[in-house]
N, C-alpha and C positions, 0 to 999 in steps of 0.2 A: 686615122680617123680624126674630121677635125668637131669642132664643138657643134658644127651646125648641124654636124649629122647626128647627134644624140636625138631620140625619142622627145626628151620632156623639154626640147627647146622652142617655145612659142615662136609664131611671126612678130610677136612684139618684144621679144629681147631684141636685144641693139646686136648688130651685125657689123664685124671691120669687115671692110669690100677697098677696094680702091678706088676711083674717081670715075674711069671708065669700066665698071662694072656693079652700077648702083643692080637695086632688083629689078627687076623687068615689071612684076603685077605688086607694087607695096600698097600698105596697107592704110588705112586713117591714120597716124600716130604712131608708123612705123619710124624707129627710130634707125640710124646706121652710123657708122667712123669710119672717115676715110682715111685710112694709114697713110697714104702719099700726100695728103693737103693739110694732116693734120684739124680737121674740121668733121665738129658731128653735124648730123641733119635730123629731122623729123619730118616724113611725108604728111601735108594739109589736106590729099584729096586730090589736089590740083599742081603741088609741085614740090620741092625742097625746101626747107627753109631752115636757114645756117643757125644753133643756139651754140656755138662755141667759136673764139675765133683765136686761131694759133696767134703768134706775136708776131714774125716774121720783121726781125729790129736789126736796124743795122745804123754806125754811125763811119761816113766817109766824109775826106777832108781832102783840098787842096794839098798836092806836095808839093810844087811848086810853084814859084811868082807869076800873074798874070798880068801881061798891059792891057790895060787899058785905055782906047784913044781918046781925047782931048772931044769938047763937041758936045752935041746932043747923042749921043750912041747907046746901043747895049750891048751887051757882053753875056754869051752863056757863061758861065763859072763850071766850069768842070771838074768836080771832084774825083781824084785819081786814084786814090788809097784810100784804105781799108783802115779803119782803125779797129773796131768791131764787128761783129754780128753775130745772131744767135746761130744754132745751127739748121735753120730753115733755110738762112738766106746765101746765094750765092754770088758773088761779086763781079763783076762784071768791070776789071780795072779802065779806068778810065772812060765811063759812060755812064756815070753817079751811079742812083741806084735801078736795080732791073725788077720793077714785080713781080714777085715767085709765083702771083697769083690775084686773083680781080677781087678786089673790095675797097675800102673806106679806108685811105691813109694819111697821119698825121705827120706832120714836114713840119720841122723847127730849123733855121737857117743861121749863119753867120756870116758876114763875109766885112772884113775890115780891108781899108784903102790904104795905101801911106802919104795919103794929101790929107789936106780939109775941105776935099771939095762935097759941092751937097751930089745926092746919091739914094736910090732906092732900089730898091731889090722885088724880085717876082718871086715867090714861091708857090710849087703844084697848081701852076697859071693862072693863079689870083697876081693882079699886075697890083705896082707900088705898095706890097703889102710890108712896110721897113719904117723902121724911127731911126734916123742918122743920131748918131753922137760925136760930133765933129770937133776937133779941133787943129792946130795949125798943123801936126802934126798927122794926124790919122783921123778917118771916116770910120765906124764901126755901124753897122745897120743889123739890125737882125730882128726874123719874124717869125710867126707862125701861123700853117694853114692845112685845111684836111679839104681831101680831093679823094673822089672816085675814078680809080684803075682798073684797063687790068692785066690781064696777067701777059707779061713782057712789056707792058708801055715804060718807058725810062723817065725817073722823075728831074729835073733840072731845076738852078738855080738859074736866074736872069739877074744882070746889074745894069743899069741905066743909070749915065752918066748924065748929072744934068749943068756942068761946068761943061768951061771950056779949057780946062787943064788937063792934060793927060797923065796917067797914076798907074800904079800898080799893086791887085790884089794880093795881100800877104797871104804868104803860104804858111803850113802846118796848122796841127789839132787845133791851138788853140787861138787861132785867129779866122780862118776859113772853113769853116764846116758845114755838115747835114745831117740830121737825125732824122729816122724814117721807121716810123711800126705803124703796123696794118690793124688796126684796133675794130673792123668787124665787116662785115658784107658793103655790097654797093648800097647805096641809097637813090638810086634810079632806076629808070628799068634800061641800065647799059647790060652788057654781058656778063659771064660769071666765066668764072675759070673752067 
């Protein structure tokens, strides 16, 4: 027997169901946990409305060197490896990161050159969102931006080269990275997971 069948359990205790098995008739203020999404809900009447929102954090990095050609051009940056993630997130090597699910994500970047050329980076498709720090040696540019996903969209790094020298993005943690947490529902009326 599980808890829902007891007697003294109101329609307004919270209920875990899974994602595709919300109630059929809830109630005003019916509260529910979805075990699979890790999100609770509260029925308004008229629909779901998300008041918890799982972490879903993950940080991937370049393993390897990227060229980059000479020119006006851009370049996806493709982050290959894993360095973390909590245990929501699943990795998806070589295709940065994969949304476990639709909402409001925060994207912090890195990506360093080994020229001085000038350079800007796109993060979750806000374009030229970077501050170069140039010198003869190395480009380092890094941003941040939060973007509405959802669930499977893949979020990329964009570099735009705006010399006419061609370079290459260093690789590892600590020169080429992404950080990516899902910090709460969509803020549009895109889709939900």
């Amino acid at each position: 027997m599980t808890i829902d069948a007891f007697p003294w359990r109101s329609a307004y205790n919270p209920k875990v169901v899974n994602a595709a098995a919300r109630p059929a008739n809830p109630l005003v203020g019916q509260m529910i946990y979805e075990q699979d999404t890790k999100i609770a809900y509260i029925y308004t009447g008229s629909n779901w409305r998300e008041v918890s929102a799982p972490r879903y954090a993950a940080m991937v990095y370049r393993g390897t060197n990227l060229a980059v050609a000479g020119g006006f051009a851009n370049t996806t940056v493709v982050m290959n490896t894993l360095a973390w993630a909590d245990d929501s997130v699943v990795f998806q090597g070589g295709a940065d990161y994969t949304c476990p699910i639709a909402g409001l994500y925060r994207v912090h970047a890195n990506v360093e050159i080994d020229t001085g050329i000038m350079s800007a980076i796109s993060v979750a498709g806000i374009e030229g969102g970077g501050i170069p720090v140039s010198s003869a040696r190395a480009t380092r540019i890094n941003s941040t931006a939060f973007g509405n996903y959802n669930a499977g969209q893949v979020i990329q790094v964009g570099l735009w080269n705006d010399g006419d020298v061609a370079a290459n993005i260093r690789e590892g943690v600590q020169f080429t990275w992404m950080q990516v947490e899902r910090v709460g529902p969509r803020y549009d009326s895109g889709a939900v997971a």
